[in-house]
Backbone bond lengths (Angstrom), bond angles and torsions (degrees), N, CA, C in turn:
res aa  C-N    CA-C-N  psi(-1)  N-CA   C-N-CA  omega(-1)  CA-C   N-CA-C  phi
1 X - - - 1.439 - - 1.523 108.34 -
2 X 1.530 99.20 125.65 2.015 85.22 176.54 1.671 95.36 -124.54
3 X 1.076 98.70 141.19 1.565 117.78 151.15 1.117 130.01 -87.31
4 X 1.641 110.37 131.36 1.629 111.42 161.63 1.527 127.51 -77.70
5 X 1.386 125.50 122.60 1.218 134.67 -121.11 2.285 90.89 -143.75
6 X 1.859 98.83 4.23 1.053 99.81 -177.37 1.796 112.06 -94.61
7 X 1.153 127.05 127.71 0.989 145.74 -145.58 2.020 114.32 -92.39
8 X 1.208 78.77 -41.14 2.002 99.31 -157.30 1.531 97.89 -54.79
9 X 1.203 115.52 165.94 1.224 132.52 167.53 1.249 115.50 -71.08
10 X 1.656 115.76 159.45 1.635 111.31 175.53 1.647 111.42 -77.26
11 X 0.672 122.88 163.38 1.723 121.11 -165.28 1.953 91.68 -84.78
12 X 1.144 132.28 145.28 1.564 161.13 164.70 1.686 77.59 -38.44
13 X 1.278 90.21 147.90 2.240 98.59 160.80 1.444 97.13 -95.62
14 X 1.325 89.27 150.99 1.915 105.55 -173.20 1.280 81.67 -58.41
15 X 1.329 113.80 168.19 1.463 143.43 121.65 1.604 112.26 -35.63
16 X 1.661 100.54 119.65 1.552 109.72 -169.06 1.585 107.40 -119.83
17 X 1.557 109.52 -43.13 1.358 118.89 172.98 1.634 115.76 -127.38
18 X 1.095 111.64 170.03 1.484 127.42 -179.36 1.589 106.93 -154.62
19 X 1.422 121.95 165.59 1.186 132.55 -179.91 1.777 100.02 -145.81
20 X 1.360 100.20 131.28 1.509 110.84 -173.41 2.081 99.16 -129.67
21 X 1.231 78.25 121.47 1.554 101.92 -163.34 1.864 89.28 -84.40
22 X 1.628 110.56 107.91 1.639 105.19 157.79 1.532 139.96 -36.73
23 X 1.531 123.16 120.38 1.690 97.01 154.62 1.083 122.49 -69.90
24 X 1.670 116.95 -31.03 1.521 124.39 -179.93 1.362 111.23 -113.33
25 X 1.361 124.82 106.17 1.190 124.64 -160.87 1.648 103.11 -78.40
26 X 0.958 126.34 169.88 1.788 143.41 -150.93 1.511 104.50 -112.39
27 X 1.530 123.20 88.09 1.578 104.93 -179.30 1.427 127.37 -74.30
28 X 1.349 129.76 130.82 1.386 111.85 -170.13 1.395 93.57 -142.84
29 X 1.801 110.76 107.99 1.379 119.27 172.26 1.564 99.14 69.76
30 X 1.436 130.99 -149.76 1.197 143.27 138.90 0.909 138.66 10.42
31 X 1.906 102.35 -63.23 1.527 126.85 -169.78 0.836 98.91 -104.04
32 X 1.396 104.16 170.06 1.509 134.39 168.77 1.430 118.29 -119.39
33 X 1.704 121.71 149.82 1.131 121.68 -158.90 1.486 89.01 -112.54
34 X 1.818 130.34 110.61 1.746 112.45 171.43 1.534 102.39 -100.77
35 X 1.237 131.56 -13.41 1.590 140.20 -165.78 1.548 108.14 -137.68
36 X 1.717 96.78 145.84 1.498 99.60 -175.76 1.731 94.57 -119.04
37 X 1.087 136.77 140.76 1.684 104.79 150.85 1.433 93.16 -115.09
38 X 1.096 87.77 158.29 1.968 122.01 -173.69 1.577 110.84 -101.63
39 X 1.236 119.96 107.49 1.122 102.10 158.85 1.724 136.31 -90.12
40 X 1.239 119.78 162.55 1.364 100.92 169.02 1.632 135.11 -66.62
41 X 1.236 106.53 134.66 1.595 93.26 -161.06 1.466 118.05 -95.82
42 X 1.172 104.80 118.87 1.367 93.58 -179.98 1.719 125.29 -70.49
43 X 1.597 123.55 -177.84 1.414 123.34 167.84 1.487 121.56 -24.87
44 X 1.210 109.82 -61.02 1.651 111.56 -172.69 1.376 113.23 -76.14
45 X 1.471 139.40 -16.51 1.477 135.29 134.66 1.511 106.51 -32.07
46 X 0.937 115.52 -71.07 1.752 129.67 -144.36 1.790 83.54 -56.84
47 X 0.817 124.65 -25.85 1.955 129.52 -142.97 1.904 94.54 -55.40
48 X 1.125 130.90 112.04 1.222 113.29 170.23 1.669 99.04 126.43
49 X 1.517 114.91 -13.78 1.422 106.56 -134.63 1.641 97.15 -113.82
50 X 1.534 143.64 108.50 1.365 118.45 -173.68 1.905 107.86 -70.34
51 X 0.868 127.86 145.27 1.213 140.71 -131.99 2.166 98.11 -106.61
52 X 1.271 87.99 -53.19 1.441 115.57 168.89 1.386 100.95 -29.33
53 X 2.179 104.22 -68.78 1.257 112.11 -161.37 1.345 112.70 -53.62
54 X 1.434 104.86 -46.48 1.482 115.68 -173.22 1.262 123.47 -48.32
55 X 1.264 126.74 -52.90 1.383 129.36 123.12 1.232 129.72 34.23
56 X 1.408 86.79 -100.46 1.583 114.88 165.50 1.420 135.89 -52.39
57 X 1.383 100.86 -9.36 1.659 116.62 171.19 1.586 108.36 75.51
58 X 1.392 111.43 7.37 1.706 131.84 160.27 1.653 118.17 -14.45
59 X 1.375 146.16 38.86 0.809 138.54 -136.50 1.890 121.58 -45.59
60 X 1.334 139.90 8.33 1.167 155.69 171.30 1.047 125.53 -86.16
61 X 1.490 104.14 -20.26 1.722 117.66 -173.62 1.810 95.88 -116.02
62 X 1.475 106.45 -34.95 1.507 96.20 153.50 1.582 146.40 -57.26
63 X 1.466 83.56 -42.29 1.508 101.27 175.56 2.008 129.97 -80.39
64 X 1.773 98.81 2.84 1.488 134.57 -154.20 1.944 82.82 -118.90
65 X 1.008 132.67 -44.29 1.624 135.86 171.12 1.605 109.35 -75.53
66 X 0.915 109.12 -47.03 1.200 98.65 -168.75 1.459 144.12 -31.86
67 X 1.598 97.19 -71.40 1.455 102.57 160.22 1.466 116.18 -64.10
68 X 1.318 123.92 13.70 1.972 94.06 175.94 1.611 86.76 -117.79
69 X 1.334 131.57 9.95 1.441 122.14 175.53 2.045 108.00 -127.74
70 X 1.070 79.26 34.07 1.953 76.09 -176.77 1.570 103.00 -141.38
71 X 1.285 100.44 142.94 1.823 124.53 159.68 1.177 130.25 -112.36
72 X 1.093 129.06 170.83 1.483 104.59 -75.44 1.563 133.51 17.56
73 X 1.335 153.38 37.17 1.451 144.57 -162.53 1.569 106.46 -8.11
74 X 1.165 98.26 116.04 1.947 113.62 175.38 1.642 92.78 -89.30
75 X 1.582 106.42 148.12 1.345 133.81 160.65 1.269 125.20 -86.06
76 X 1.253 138.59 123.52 1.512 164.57 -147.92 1.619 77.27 -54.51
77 X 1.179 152.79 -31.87 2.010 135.47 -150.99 1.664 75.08 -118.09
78 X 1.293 147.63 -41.58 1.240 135.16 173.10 1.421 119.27 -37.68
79 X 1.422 98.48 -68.35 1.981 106.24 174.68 1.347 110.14 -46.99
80 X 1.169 105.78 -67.45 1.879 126.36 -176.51 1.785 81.21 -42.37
81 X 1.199 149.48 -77.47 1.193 146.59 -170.78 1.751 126.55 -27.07
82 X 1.492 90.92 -49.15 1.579 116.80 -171.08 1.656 103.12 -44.56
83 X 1.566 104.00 134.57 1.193 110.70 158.37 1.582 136.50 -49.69
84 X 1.042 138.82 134.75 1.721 115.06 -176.74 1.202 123.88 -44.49
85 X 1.762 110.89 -58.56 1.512 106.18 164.35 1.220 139.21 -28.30
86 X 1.660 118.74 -32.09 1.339 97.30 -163.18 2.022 79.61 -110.84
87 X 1.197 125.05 -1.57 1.445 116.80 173.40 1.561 92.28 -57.03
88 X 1.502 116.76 -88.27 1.194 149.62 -177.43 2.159 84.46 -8.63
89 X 1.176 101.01 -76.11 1.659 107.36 -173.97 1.467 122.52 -33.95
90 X 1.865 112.01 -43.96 1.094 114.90 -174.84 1.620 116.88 -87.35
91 X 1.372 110.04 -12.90 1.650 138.58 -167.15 2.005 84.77 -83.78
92 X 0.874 110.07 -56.12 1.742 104.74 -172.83 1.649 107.56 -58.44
93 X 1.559 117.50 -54.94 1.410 124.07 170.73 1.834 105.12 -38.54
94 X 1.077 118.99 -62.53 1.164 124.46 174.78 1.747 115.55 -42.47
95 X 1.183 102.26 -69.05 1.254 105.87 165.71 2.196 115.57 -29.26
96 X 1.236 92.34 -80.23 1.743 103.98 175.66 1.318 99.79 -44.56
97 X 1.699 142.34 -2.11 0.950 126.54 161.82 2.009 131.36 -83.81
98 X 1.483 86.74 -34.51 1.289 97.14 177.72 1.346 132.09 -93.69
99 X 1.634 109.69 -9.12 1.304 128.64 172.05 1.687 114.53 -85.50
100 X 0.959 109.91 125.97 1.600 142.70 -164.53 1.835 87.57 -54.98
101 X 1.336 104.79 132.55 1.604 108.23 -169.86 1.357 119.33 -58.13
102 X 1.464 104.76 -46.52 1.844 130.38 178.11 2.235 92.51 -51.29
103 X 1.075 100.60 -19.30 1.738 92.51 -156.38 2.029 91.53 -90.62
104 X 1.128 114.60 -57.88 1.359 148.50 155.65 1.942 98.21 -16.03
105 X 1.724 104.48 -72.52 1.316 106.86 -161.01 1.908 105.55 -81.84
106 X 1.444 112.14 -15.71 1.539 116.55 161.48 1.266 114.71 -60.57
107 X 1.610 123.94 -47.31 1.659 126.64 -170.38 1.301 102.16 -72.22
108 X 1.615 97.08 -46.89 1.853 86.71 177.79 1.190 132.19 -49.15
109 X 1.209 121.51 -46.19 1.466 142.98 149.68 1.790 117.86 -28.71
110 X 0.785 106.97 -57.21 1.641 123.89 174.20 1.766 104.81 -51.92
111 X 1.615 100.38 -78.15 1.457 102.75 170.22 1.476 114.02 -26.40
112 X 1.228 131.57 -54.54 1.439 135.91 -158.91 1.510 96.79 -90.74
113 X 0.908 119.76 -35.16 1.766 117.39 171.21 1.252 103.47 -63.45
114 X 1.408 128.81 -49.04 1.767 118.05 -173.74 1.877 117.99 -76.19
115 X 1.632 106.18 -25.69 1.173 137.76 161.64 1.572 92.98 -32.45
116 X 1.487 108.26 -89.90 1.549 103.02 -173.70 1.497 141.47 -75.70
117 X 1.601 103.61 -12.96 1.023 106.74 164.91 1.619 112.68 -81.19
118 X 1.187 131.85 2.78 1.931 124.10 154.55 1.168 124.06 -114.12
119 X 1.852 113.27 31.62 1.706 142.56 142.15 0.845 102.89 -33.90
């Protein structure tokens, strides 16, 4: 008979979605677009995509994800449209998606450490 004798907690679920609230909202027809949510993208999103760039907040490889991971689904002259600000906004969400959580909850940490130490 063996027992499990392992203790730890189950690990948090990644981060799967996000919602990025527009400064410049997206007109389409009628409507208007003020919110995007993002999902996390899996492998077959990424397909096409250098990974590095993405990364890098590259706006081509941002603007190349976009529509196959967003809702409302944005149209290829929509993105290409987007103001920087709210690119830049949805390009970081993305980012916090592909970066390993442990890596994510260290920087965060950091930020708030440099935060108070220039109080």
């Amino acid at each position: 008979m063996t027992t499990n004798t392992d203790t730890t907690a189950p690990a948090a679920p990644a981060n799967t979605a996000a919602t990025v609230t527009l400064e410049f909202p997206i007109a389409r027809g009628a409507s208007t677009i003020t919110q995007l949510h993002l999902r996390k993208p899996k492998a077959g999103a990424l397909r096409g995509i250098n990974l590095a760039e993405l990364l890098q907040l590259r706006a081509e490889a941002v603007m190349l994800l976009l529509p196959r991971i967003t809702e409302p689904p944005l149209l290829k002259h929509e993105v290409e449209a987007m103001e920087p600000v709210d690119l830049i906004a949805c390009a970081t969400e993305v980012v916090d998606f592909l970066v390993p959580q442990a890596t994510l909850a260290k920087a965060h940490a950091a930020q708030k450490e440099a935060a108070f130490l220039n109080e």
